[in-house]
Legacy VTK file of the C-alpha trace (Angstrom):
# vtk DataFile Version 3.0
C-alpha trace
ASCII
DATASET POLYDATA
POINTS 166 float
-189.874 55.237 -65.324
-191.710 57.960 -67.182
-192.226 57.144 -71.194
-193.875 59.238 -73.979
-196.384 58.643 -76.794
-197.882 60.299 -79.473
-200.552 58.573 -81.961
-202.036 60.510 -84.888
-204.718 58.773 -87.208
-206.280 61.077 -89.362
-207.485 64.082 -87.723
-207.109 62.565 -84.327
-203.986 62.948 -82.223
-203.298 61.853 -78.635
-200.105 62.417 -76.486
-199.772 60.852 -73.182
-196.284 61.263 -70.892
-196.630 59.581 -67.524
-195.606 56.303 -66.147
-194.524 53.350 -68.074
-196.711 50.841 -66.321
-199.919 52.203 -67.191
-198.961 52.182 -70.759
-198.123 48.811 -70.204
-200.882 47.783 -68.780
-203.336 50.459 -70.816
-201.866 50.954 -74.441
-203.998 47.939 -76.138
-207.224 49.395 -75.084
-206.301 52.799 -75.884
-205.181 51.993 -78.962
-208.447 50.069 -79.723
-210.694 53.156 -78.531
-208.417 55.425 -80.945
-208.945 53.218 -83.938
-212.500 53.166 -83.137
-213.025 57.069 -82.822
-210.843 56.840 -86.285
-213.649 55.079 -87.687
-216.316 56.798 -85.783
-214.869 60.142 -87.761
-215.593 58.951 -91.005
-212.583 59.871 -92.525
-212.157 57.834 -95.566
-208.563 58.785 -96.837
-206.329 55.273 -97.099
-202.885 55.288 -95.048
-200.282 55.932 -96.928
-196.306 54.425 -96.116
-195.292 57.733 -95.306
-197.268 58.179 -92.184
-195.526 57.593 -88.800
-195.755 54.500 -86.566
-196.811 54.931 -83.200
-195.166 52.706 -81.053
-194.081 53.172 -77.269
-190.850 54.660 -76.693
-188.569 54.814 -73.495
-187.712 58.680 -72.427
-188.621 59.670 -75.699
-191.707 60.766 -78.005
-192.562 59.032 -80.995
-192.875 61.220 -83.521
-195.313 61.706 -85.778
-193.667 63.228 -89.070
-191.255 59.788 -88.598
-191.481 58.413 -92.052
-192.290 54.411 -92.564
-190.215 51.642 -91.406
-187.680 50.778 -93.829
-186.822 47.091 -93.441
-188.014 43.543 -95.462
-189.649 40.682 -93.651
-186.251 38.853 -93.174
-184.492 41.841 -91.082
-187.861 41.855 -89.057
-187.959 38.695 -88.602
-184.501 38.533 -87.027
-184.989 41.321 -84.969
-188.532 39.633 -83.717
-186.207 36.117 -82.892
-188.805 34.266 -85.878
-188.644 30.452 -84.534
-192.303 29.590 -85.939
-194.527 29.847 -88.388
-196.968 31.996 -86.555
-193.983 34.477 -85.576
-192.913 34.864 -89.271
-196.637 35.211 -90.360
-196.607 38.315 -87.809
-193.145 39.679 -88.994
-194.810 39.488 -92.968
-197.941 41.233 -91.060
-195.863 43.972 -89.351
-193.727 44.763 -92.528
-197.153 45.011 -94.524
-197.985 47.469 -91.827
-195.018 49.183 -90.914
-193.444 49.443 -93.832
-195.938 49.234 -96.653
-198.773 51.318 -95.180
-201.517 48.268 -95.136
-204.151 48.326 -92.910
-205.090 44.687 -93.885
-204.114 41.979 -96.340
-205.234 38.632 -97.689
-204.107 35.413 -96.960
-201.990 35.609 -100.262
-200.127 38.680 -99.577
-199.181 36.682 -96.172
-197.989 33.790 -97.875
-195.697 36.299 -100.839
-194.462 38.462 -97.846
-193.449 35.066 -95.723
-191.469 33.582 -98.818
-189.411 36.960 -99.197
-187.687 35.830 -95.869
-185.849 32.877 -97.372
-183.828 32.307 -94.073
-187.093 31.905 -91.918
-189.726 30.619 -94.435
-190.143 27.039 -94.660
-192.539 24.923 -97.261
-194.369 23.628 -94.454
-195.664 27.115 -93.546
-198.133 27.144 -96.428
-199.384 23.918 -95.901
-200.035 24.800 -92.199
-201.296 28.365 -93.128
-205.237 27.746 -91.930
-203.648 26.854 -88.586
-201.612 29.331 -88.218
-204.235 31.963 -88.499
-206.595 30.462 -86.883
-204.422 30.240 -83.878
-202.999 33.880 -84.497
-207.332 35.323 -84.422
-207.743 32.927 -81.386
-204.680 34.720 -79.588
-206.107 37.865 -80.887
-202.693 38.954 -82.706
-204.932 38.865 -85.915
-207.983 40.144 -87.054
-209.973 38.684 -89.386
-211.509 42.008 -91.285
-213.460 39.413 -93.955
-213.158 35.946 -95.086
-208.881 35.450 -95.805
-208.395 39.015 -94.926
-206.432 40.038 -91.695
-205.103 43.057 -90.012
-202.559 43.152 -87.157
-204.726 43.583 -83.659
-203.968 47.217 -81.739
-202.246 45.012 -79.178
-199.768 43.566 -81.554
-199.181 46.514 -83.582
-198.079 48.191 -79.808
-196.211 45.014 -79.384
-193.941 44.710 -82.465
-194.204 48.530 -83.172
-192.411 48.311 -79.506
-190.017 45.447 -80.231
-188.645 46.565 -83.465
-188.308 50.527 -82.963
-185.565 49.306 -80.451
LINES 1 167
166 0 1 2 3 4 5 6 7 8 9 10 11 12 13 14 15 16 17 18 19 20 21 22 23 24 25 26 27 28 29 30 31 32 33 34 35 36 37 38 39 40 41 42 43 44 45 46 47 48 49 50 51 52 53 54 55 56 57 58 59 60 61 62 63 64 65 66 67 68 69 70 71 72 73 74 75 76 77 78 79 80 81 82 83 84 85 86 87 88 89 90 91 92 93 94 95 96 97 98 99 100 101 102 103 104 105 106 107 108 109 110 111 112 113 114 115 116 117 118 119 120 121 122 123 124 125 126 127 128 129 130 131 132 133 134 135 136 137 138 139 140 141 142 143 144 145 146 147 148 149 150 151 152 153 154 155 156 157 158 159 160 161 162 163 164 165
């Protein structure tokens, strides 16, 4: 099956239309190599949470004058199938992304975003926190930009950019 993408950052924009399995198999690192050439360019203008998210699409471009995601952490979380404290950590990561334009955010911002999903969040979450992240940079779903400040990985953004544009 033949799928379409189109990524903008900045000045750079790619397009690709070909087979589904090599953008299965492909995406992460081509995502990586974009952000890199992102940086590489030196622009230094911030996101904002009207720029489009690039996520794979079946038989259809993404595209790029899309405006943000509009959803909270709970309807992401549902859509995601939250049954831990590591998925709702990535549901608050992706709706910090998606939705509110942030490239990263701290370890508090994570813990505020969590609690908004009152159906998923769970005291326990905070007071496992360290080991969720720790687990989530060892998986490579985070990264750790500086100390108790993440950013969702290329690979995840692809991943849940994928699951929840469905």
């Amino acid at each position: 099956m033949d799928s379409k993408i189109k990524i903008k950052m900045g000045p750079i924009e790619i397009e690709y239309e070909g087979s589904e399995a090599f953008l299965k198999e492909e995406l992460p690192a081509l995502l990586s190599a974009v952000s890199d050439l992102y940086k590489e360019s030196g622009v230094t203008e911030a996101p904002t949470a009207q720029e489009p998210v690039a996520a794979p699409v079946q038989n259809s471009s993404v595209d790029a004058s899309s405006s943000a995601l509009q959803a909270t952490t709970g309807s992401i979380a549902a859509q995601l199938g939250v049954k831990s404290g590591p998925d709702l950590i990535l549901a608050a990561a992706a709706r910090m992304t998606f939705s509110l334009g942030m490239d990263t955010f701290s370890r508090s911002q994570i813990t505020e975003e969590m609690k908004t999903a009152s159906a998923y969040f769970k005291k326990t979450h905070v007071n496992n926190l360290t080991k969720y992240l720790n687990q989530l940079v060892k998986d490579q779903k985070l990264l750790e930009t500086s100390k108790n400040t993440y950013a969702l990985s290329a690979s995840a953004k692809s991943s849940i950019g994928a699951r929840i544009a469905q």
